[in-house]
C-alpha positions, 0 to 999 in steps of 0.5 A, a space after each residue: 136604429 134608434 135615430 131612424 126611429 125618432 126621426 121617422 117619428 118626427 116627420 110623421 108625429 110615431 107613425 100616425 100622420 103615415 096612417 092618415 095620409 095612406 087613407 087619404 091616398 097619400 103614399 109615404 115611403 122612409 128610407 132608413 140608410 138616406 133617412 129621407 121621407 118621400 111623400 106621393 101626392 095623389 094624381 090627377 089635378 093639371 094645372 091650366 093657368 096660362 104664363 100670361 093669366 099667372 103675370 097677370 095675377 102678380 101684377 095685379 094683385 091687392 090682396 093685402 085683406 084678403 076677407 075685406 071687400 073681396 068676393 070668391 067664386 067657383 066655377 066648375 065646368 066640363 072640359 068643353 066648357 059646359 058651365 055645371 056649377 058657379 057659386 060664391 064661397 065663403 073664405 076664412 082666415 086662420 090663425 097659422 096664416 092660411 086661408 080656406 075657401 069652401 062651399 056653402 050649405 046652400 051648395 047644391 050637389 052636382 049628381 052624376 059626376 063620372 069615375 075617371 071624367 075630367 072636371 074644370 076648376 077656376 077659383 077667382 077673387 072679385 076685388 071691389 074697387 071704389 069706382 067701376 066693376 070689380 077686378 077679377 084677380 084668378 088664383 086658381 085654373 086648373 083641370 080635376 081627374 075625378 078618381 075611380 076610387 074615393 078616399 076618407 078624407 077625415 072622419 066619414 067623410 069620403 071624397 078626394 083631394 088635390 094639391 094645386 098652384 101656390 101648394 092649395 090643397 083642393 077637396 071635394 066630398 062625395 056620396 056615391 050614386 051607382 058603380 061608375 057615378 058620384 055626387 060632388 057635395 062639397 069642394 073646398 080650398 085651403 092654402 096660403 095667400 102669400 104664395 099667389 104673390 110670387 
C-alpha cells in the first residue's frame, strides 16, 4: 500500500496535480495492482494538417531562433472557410524549452461562438527572409470542437483546452453569453519547438 501511495504521489505531486487536471477536464484513473496511471485528455481537437503540408514543414523548416525575425499569425475560421478572426501573436521563449504563442490585449473578443460548433485553427510562422516575401512555415492546422461545458483553466479563468500536433497544448478563455453562446476572449499555444522538426 505504501508504494502505491508514494508512487501515485510522484505521478501526481500527493494528489494535487489529479485535482487540477480533473477541474480542467483531465481524467486520471491509478491502477494499484499494474501501478500505472492513465491519463484522458479532453476530446474534441482533430487535427487537419495534410501528409504533404507536414513534409512540407520539416523540409522547410529554419526555425533554429524561433522569436528572431519570425512573425506568428492565427487564423480562426469556420469550417466552411468563413475567416472569423486573423491576428499577430506574441511568442515567448522559456527557460524549460518551451514556447508560448497567445493573443494580445488588442485581441477582440469573438461574441457568439456556439456549444458544440466546430471552429477552424491555423497557427503559421512568417519567417523573413533577406530577399522576397517571407516563407510561410504552417505548424499547427487543426479542427476545435467547441464544448457544451467550460472548464477552469487556472484560477477564474474559464475556457477550454486541447492537446494538438507535436503535444501543443491549445487554450482558449471565455465569458459565457446565454445558455448555448460563449464569447472567445482569449486563445493561446504552449509547447515546444523542436517537436515540429520531426
Amino acid at each position: 500500500m505504501a508504494a502505491r501511495d508514494a508512487l501515485y504521489d510522484a505521478f501526481t505531486g500527493q494528489g494535487v496535480l489529479a485535482t487540477h487536471w480533473n477541474a480542467s477536464g483531465v481524467r486520471t484513473q491509478y491502477d494499484s495492482e499494474t501501478k500505472e496511471l492513465s491519463i484522458d485528455i479532453p476530446v474534441g481537437w482533430t487535427d487537419r494538417m495534410s501528409e504533404e503540408t507536414r513534409r512540407f514543414r520539416t523540409q522547410e523548416w529554419c526555425l533554429d531562433a524561433p522569436t528572431f525575425n519570425v512573425d506568428y499569425a492565427l487564423l480562426i475560421a469556420t469550417t466552411d472557410g468563413k475567416v472569423l478572426r486573423q491576428v499577430n501573436m506574441i511568442a515567448t521563449e522559456h527557460e524549460d524549452d518551451t514556447i508560448s504563442f497567445r493573443t494580445n490585449v488588442q485581441f477582440e473578443p469573438l461574441r457568439g461562438v456556439c456549444r458544440g460548433t466546430a471552429l477552424h485553427i491555423d497557427l503559421v510562422a512568417r519567417v523573413k527572409v533577406t530577399k522576397g516575401d517571407p516563407r510561410i512555415l504552417p505548424l499547427i492546422v487543426g479542427e476545435a470542437i467547441v464544448p457544451e461545458q467550460t472548464r477552469w483553466l487556472s484560477g477564474n479563468t474559464p475556457g477550454f483546452f486541447f492537446v494538438a500536433d507535436a503535444g501543443f497544448i491549445v487554450s482558449m478563455h471565455t465569458l459565457p453569453e446565454a445558455l448555448d453562446k460563449m464569447t472567445l476572449t482569449h486563445v493561446s499555444f504552449m509547447g515546444r519547438m523542436k517537436n515540429f522538426e520531426i
